[in-house]
C-alpha positions in Angstrom: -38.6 -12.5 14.5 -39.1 -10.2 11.5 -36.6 -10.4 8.7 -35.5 -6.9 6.9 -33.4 -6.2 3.3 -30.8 -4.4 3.5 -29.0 -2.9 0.0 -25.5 -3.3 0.2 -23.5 -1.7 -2.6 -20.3 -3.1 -4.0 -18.9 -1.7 -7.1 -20.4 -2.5 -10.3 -23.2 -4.5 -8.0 -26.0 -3.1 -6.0 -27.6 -6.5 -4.2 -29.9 -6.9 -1.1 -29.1 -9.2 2.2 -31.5 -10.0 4.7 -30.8 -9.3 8.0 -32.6 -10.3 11.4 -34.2 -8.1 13.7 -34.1 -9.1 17.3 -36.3 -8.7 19.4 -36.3 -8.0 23.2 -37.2 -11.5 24.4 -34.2 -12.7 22.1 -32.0 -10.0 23.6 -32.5 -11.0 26.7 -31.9 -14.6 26.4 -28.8 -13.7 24.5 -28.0 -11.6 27.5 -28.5 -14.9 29.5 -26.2 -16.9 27.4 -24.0 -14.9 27.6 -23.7 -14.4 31.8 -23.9 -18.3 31.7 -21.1 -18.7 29.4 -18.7 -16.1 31.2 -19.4 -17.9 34.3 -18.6 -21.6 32.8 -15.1 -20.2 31.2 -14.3 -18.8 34.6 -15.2 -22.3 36.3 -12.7 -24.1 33.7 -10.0 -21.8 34.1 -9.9 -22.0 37.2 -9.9 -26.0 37.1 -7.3 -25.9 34.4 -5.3 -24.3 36.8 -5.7 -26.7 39.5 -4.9 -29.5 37.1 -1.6 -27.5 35.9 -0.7 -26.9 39.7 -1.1 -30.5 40.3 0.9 -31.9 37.0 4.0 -29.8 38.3 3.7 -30.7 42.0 3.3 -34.3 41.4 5.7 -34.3 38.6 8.8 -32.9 40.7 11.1 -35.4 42.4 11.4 -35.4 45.8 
């Protein structure tokens, strides 16, 4: 991973940030990640809602 300056200018100040360059193996494990995640928030919404369906049917009084 290479590592670039950037100038940023606020006023009165003129000062340099590095920033990280990504590369495409990074990209696509990021890409990866990501698919992964969006598939694990799907799977735990889905199980909240069981759990919710649940809470209410055992909760009610027959």
């Amino acid at each position: 991973m290479t590592v670039q300056v950037w100038w940023y200018a606020v006023p009165g100040f003129y000062f340099a940030k590095p920033c990280r360059v990504i590369d495409a193996s990074l990209m696509s494990r990021m890409k990866l990640l990501e698919e992964e995640n969006r598939r694990l928030k799907k799977m735990y919404t889905g199980k909240s809602m069981q759990a919710d369906l649940l809470k209410e049917a055992l909760g009610k009084k027959w």
